[in-house]
N, C-alpha and C positions, 0 to 999 in steps of 0.2 A: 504494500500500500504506500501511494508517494502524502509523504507529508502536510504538504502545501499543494494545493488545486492549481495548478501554472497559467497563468492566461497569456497568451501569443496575440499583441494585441498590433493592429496593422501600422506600418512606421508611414504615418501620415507630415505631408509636408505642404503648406501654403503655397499657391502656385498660381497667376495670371495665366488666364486659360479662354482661348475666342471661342463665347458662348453665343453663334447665329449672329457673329460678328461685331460683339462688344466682349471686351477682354476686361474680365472679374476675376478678383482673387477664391478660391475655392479650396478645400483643404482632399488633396489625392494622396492615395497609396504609390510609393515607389516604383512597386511592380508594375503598374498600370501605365506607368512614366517609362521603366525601362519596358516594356513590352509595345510600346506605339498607342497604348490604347486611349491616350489622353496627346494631346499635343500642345505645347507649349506657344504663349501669344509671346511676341519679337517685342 
């Protein structure tokens, strides 16, 4: 039995993001960043 219950919790990072082409800060997981699925406003 583990000890303590672990929680794996997502490493979110603030991020300007062109949302239908107005670029707002929104808080994204890493993953989503390094896999394309979000893309970064210039």
């Amino acid at each position: 039995m583990v000890a303590t219950k672990r929680r794996f919790d997502p490493n979110l990072q603030k991020v300007r993001v062109n949302d239908g082409g107005t670029p707002r800060r929104v808080y994204v997981c890493t993953r989503c960043l390094k896999a394309g699925k979000v893309t970064k406003a210039a």
